[in-house]
C-alpha positions in Angstrom: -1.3 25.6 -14.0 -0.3 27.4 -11.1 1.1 25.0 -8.4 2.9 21.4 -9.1 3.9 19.1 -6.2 7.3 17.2 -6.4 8.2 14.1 -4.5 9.8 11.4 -6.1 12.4 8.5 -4.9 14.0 8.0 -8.7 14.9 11.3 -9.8 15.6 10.6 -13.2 14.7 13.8 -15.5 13.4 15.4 -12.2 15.6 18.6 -12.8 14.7 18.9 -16.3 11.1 19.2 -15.3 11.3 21.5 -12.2 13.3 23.6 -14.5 10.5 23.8 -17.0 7.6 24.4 -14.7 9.7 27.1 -13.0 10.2 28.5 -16.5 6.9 28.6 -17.1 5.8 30.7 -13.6 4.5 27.1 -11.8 5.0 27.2 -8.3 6.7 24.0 -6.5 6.3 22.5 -3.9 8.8 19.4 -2.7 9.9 17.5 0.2 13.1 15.9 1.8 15.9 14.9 -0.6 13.5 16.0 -3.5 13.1 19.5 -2.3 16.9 19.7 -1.4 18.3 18.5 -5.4 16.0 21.7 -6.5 17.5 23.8 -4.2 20.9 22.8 -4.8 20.0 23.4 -8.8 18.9 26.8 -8.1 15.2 26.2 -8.7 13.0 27.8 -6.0 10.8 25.3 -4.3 8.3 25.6 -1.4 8.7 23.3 1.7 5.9 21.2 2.4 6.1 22.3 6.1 5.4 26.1 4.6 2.0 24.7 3.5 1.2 22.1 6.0 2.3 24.7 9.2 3.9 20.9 10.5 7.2 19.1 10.3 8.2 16.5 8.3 8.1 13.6 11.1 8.8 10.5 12.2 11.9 10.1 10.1 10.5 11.1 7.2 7.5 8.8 7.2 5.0 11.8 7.8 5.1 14.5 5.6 2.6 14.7 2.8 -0.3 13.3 4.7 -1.9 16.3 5.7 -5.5 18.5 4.8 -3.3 21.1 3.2 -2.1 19.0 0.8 -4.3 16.3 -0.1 -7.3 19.3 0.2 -5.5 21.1 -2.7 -5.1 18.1 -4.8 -9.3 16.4 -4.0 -10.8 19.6 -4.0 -13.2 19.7 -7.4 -13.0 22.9 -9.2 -16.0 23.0 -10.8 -17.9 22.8 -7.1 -18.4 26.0 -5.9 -18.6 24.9 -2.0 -15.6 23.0 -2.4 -13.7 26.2 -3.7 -14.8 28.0 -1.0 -14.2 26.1 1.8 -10.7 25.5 0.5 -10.1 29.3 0.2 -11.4 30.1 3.7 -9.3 27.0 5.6 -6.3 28.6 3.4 -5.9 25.0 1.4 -3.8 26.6 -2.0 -4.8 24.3 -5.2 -2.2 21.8 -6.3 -2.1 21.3 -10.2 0.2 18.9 -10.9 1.5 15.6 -8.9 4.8 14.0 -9.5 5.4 11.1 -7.7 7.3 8.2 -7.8 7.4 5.2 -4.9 9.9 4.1 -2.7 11.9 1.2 -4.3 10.3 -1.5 -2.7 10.5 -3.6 -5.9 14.0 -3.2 -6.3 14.5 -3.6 -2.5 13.5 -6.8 -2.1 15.3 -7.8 -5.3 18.5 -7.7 -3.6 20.5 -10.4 -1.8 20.0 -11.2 1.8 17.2 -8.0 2.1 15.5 -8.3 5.6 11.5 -8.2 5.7 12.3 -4.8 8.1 14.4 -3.5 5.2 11.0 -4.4 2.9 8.5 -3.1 4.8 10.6 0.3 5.7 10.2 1.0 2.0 6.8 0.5 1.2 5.6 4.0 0.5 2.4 5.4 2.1 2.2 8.9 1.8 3.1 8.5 -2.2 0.3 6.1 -2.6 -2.1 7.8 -1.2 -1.0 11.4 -3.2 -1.2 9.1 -7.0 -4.9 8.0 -5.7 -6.2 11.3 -4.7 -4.5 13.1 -8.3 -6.0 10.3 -9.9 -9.3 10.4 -8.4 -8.9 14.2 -9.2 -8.2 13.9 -12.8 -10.6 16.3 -14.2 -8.7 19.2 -12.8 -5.2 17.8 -11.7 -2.5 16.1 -13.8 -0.5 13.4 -12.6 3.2 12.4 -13.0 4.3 8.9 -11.8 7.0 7.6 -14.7 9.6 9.9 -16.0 9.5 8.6 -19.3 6.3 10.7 -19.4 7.9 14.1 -18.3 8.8 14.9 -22.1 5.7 14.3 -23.2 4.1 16.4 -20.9 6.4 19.4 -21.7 6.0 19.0 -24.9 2.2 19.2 -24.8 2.1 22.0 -22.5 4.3 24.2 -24.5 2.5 23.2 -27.8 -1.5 22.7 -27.5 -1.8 22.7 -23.8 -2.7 19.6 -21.2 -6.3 18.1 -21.9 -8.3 15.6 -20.1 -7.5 12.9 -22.5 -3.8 12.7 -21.2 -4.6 13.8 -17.7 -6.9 10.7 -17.8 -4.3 8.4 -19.1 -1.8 9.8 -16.9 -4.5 8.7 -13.9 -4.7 5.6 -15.6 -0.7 4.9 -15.1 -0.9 6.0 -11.6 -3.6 3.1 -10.4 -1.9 0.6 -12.4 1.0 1.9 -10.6 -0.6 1.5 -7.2 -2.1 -1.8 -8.0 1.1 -3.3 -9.1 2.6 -2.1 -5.9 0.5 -3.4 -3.4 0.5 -6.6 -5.3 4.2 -7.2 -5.1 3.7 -6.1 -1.4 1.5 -8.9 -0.6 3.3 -11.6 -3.1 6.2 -10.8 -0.7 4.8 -11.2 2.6 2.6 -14.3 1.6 6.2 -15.4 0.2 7.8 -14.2 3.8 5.2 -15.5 6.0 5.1 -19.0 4.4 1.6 -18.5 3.4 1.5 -20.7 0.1 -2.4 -21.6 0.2 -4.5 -20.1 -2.8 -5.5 -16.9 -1.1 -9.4 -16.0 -1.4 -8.4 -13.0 -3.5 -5.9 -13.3 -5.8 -3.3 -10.5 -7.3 -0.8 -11.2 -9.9 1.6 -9.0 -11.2 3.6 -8.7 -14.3 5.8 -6.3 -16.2 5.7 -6.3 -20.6 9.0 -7.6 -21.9 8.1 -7.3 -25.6 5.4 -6.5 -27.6 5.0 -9.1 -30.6 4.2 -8.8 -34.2 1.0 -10.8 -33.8 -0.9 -14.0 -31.4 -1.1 -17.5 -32.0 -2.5 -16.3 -35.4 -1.7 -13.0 -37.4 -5.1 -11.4 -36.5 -4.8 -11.4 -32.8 -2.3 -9.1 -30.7 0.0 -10.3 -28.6 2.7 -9.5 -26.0 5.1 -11.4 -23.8 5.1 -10.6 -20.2 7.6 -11.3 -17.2 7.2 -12.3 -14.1 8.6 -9.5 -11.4 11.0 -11.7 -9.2 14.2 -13.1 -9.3 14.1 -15.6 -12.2 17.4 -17.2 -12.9 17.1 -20.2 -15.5 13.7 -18.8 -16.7 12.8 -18.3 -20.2 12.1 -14.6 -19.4 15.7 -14.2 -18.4 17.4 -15.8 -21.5 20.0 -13.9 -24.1 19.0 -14.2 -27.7 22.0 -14.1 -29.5 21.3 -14.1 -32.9 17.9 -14.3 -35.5 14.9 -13.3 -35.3 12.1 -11.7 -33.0 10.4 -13.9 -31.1 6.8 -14.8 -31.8 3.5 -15.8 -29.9 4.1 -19.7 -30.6 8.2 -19.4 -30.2 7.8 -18.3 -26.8 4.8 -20.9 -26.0 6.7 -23.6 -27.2 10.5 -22.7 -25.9 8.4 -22.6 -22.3 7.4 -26.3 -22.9 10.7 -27.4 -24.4 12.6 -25.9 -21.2 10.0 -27.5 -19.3 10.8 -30.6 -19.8 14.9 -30.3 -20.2 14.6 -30.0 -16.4 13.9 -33.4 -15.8 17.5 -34.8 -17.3 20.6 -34.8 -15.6 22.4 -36.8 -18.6 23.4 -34.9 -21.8 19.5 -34.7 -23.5 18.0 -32.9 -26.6 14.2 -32.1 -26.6 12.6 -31.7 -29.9 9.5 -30.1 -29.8 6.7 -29.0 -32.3 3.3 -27.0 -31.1 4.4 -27.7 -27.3 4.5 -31.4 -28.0 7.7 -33.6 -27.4 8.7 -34.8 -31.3 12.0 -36.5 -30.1 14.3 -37.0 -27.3 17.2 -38.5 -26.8 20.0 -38.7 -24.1 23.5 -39.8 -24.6 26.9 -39.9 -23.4 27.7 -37.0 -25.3 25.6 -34.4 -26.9 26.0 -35.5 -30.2 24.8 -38.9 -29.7 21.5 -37.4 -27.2 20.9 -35.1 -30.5 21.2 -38.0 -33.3 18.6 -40.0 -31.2 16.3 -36.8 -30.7 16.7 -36.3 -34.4 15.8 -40.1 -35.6 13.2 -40.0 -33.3 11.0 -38.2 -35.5 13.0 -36.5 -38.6 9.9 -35.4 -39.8 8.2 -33.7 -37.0 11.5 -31.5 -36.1 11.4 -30.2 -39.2 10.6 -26.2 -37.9 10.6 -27.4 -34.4 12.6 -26.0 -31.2 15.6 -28.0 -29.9 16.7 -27.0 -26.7 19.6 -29.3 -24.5 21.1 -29.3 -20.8 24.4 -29.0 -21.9 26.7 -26.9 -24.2 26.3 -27.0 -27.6 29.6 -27.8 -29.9 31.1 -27.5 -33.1 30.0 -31.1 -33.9 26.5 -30.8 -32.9 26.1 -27.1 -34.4 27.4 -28.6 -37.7 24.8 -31.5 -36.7 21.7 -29.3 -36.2 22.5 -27.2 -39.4 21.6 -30.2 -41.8 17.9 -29.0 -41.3 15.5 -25.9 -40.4 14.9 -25.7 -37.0 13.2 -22.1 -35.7 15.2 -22.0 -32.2 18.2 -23.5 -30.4 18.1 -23.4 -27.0 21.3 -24.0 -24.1 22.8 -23.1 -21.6 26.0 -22.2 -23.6 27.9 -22.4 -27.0 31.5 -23.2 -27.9 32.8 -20.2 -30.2 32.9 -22.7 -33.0 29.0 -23.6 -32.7 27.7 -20.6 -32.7 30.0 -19.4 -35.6 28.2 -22.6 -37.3 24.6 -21.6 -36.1 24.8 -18.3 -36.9 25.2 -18.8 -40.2 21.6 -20.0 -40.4 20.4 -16.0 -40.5 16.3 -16.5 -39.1 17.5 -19.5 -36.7 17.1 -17.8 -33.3 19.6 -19.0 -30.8 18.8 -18.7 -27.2 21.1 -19.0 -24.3 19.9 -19.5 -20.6 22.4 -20.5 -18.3 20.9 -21.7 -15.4 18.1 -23.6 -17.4 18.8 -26.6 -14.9 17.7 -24.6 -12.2 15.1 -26.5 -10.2 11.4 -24.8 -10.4 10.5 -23.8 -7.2 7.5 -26.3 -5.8 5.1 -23.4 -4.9 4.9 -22.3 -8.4 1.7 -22.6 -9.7 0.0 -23.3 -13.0 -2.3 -20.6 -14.3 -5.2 -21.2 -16.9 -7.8 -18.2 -18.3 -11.2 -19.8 -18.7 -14.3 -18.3 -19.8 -14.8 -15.7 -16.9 -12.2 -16.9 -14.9 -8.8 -18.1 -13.9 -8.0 -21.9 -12.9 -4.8 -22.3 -10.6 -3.2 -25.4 -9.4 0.2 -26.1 -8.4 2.6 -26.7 -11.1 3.2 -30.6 -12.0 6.8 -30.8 -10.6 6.5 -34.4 -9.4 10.1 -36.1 -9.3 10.4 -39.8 -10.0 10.7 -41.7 -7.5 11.8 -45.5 -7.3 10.7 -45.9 -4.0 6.8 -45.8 -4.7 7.1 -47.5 -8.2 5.5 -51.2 -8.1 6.1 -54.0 -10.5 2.6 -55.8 -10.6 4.0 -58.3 -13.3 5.2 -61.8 -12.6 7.7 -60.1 -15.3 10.3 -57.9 -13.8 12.1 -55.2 -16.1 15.3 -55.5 -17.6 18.6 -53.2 -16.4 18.0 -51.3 -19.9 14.0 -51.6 -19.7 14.3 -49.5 -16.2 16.2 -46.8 -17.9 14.1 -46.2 -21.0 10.8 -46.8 -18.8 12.1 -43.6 -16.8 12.5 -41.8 -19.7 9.2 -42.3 -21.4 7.7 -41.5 -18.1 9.4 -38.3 -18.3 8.6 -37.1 -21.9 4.9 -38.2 -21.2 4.3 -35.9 -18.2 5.1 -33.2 -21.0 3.1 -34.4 -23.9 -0.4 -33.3 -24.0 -3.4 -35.7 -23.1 -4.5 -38.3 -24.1 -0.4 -39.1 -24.1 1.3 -42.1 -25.3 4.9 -42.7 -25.5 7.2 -45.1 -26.9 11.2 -45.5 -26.1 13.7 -47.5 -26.9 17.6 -47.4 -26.3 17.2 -43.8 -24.9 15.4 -42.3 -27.5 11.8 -42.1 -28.2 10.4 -43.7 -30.9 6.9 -42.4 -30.9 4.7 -40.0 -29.0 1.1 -39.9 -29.3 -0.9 -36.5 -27.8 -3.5 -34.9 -27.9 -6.0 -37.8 -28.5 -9.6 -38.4 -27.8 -9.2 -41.9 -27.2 -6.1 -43.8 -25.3 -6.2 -46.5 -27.8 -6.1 -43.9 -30.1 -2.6 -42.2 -28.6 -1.7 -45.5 -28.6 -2.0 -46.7 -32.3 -0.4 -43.0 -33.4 2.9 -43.4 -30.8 3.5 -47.0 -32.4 2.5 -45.7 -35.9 4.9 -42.8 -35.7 7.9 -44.8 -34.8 11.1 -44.5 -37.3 12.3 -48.1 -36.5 11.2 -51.5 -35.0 9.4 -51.1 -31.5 10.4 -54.8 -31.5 12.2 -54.6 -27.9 10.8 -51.2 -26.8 8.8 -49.9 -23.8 5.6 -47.6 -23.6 4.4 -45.5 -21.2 0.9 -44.0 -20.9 -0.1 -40.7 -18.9 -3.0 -42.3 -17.1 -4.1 -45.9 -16.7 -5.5 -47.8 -18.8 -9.3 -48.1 -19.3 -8.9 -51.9 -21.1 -6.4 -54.2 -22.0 -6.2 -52.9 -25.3 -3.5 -51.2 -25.2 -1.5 -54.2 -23.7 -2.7 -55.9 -27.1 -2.0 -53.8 -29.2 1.5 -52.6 -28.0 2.5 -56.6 -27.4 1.5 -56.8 -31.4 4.5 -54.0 -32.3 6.5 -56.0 -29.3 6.7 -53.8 -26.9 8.1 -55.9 -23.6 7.5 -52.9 -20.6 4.8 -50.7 -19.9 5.0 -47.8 -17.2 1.2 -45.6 -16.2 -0.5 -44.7 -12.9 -2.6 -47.6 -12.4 -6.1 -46.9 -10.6 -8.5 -48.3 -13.4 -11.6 -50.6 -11.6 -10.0 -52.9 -14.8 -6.1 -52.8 -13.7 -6.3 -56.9 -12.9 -7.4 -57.3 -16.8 -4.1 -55.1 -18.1 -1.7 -57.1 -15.5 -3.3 -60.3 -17.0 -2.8 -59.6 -20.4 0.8 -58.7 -19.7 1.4 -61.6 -18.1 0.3 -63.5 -20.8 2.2 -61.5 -23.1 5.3 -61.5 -21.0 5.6 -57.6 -20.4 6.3 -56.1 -17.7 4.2 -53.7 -15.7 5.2 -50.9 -13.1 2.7 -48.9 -11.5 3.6 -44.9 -10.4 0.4 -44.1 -8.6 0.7 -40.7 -10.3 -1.1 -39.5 -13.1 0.0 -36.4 -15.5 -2.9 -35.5 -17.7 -2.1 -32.2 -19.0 -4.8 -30.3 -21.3 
């Protein structure tokens, strides 16, 4: 290695390096606030402007794009002609690459950034040096992350550079590159207002954790973030005490925060392989949790609790009675967690903005068998206004509310979804059948009490009057789905006769 190239924005272990190469006879060769740190340190460094013959420009923005350089990094040293044209335009051969970007990630991370303070750091002439060392990687080694700078000292003083880490290295540079540009176009799409599924898509994400294992213990797995500001997101919550997080903890902690966000009143979500196993809201806590518990005190047995409010002493001591695998909230009394904690696998999570509303232009992304389905997230808000009665039966004061709430916890339970409440608690959910007759006979099956009294609520209409039967049998006296079966006139009838009330959303939430 004779000649190295230096130009980075995040000088972290830059010195360290430079002093190295210099030690070992490599000449360098840096630009603008790069070139001036080695300089101040004593390390002898060779302008860009010596090689190129031209200024640094433009306020910086030119200075790397130029024959001399990029001639010395493409050039392939095993091709004669390319050797000697090199040597006869008086192009010197650049070894090593160590480049960094501008900070436009971080840029646009802070408060109040303008798009001209965004766009004046997306890097160009660092892009383009990555791709060509990259491209290059037979005969030049590339640099982009300074957590790979010991590495590479260590391997030069010991066995010497080969092509299987020059290749990774190139390997880390494009993803570099690609994870650039993408965040470069997420924010101008975001900028512009251009929220339409674009005909090619990008998405970017950034490893939080690596985890002991998948959905099952054969299959590797890994949690990644998404790269924006995420306040109130799972990615963004504190684990205070217990264990790692797995595959399925992280799956299911998703779903349970999920659906927390559609309460305003003190609520506890029980959940158990992403499906709602109890929910309850209250005046306090403590009574939302006792009515998530009795919901279901089988199915919570190992499940996730997560509430909108802080946790206390009293509801701590509560949750303790049994084994539950996480605790999510957005805060705990002193006392609680002392309780909690002395659980020592219970992993306690706490996100304090978990109320935070979900942006509407999130979407909702799938992997299929060669290929990705996207559609926009389900964030539909009830809405009185576009509810219809279709009874001659009207609901009750206390009908209304628990109707809301099973229409809630349905949108989260998976299809074929049936849902039974009663005194602001559930009483049964059915998911995940093959048959809606089916969901309903397991939500009324499940129930811990009489459904004498309660209400149901299905997550698309109903294909028969069936399910008015059956639920009227286990005396259910409201019903809430979408309506929009050619058969809706047979369901009102039968609820007429039965003397239930009907309401109609217009809105379906399958959700497979």
């Amino acid at each position: 290695m004779q000649r190295a190239l230096i130009s980075v924005s995040d000088k972290t272990g830059v010195l360290e390096l430079a002093q190295f190469l210099h030690s070992e006879g490599v000449e360098i060769i840096s630009t603008g606030g790069t070139a001036k740190l080695l300089t101040d340190n004593d390390i002898p460094v060779i302008g860009i402007s010596d090689i190129t013959g031209f200024p640094e420009c433009l306020g910086g923005r030119v200075k790397t794009l130029q024959p001399k350089i990029h001639g010395g990094i493409l050039a392939n040293r095993n091709i004669e002609a390319h050797m000697t044209e090199a040597e006869e335009l008086g192009i010197p051969m650049i070894d090593l690459v160590v480049v960094n970007l501008y900070p436009f990630k971080a840029t646009i991370l802070k408060p109040g950034v303008t798009m001209a303070q965004a766009i004046e750091n997306i890097d160009i002439g660092g892009v383009t040096l990555i791709r060509a060392a990259g491209k290059n990687s037979d005969s030049v080694t590339l640099l982009t992350d300074p957590l790979d700078y010991e590495s590479f000292m260590e391997i030069s003083k010991s066995c010497g550079l080969d092509d299987a880490f020059r290749k990774q290295m190139a390997l880390k540079g494009f993803r570099h590159t690609a994870q650039y540009d993408t965040l470069i176009s997420q924010y101008l799409a975001k900028e512009l207002g251009d929220n339409d599924l674009p005909d090619q898509l990008s998405l970017s994400f950034e490893k939080q954790q690596s985890l002991r294992y998948g959905e099952n213990p054969h299959q590797k797995a890994a949690f990644y973030r998404e790269i924006s500001v995420l306040d109130g997101r799972l990615s963004g919550a504190i684990q205070l005490h217990g264990k790692e997080l797995s595959y399925n903890n992280i799956g299911d902690a998703s779903a349970a925060i999920e659906m927390i966000r559609e309460f305003t009143d003190p609520t506890v979500v029980a959940l158990k392989h992403a499906n709602p196993c109890g929910v309850g809201t209250g005046k306090t806590l403590f009574e939302a949790y006792k009515r998530a518990y009795k919901a279901d005190p089988v199915s919570i047995f190992g499940g996730i609790v997560v509430s909108n409010d802080m946790v206390d002493a009293e509801t701590a001591a509560e949750m303790n009675k049994i084994f539950l695998e996480i605790v999510i909230a957005p805060a705990y009394s002193e006392e609680a967690l002392s309780i909690l904690k002395k659980k020592k696998n219970l992993r306690l999570l706490e996100l304090a903005d978990i109320m935070n509303p979900v942006s509407s232009e999130a979407y909702f992304y799938k992997k299929v068998d060669g290929g990705l389905l996207i559609q926009e997230a389900d964030h539909h808000v009830m809405d009185d206004e576009n509810y219809r009665v279709v009874t001659e039966k009207q609901p009750s004061e206390q009908e209304w509310a628990d109707l809301k709430l099973a229409w809630k916890v349905v949108k989260h339970a998976k299809s074929n979804a049936i849902v039974v409440v009663k005194d602001g608690a559930t009483q049964g959910v059915g998911a995940g059948q093959t048959s809606r007759i089916w969901a309903v006979d397991n939500a009324l099956d499940r129930s811990q009490s009489s459904t004498e009294g309660s209400v149901l609520a299905s997550d698309a209409f109903f294909p028969f009057s069936d399910s008015v039967e059956k639920a009227h049998t286990a005396g259910v006296t409201a019903i809430i789905q979408p309506g929009g079966s050619v058969r809706d006139e047979d369901s009102i009838a039968a609820c007429d006769k039965f003397g239930i009330s009907m309401v109609f959303t217009g809105i379906r939430h399958f959700k497979h």
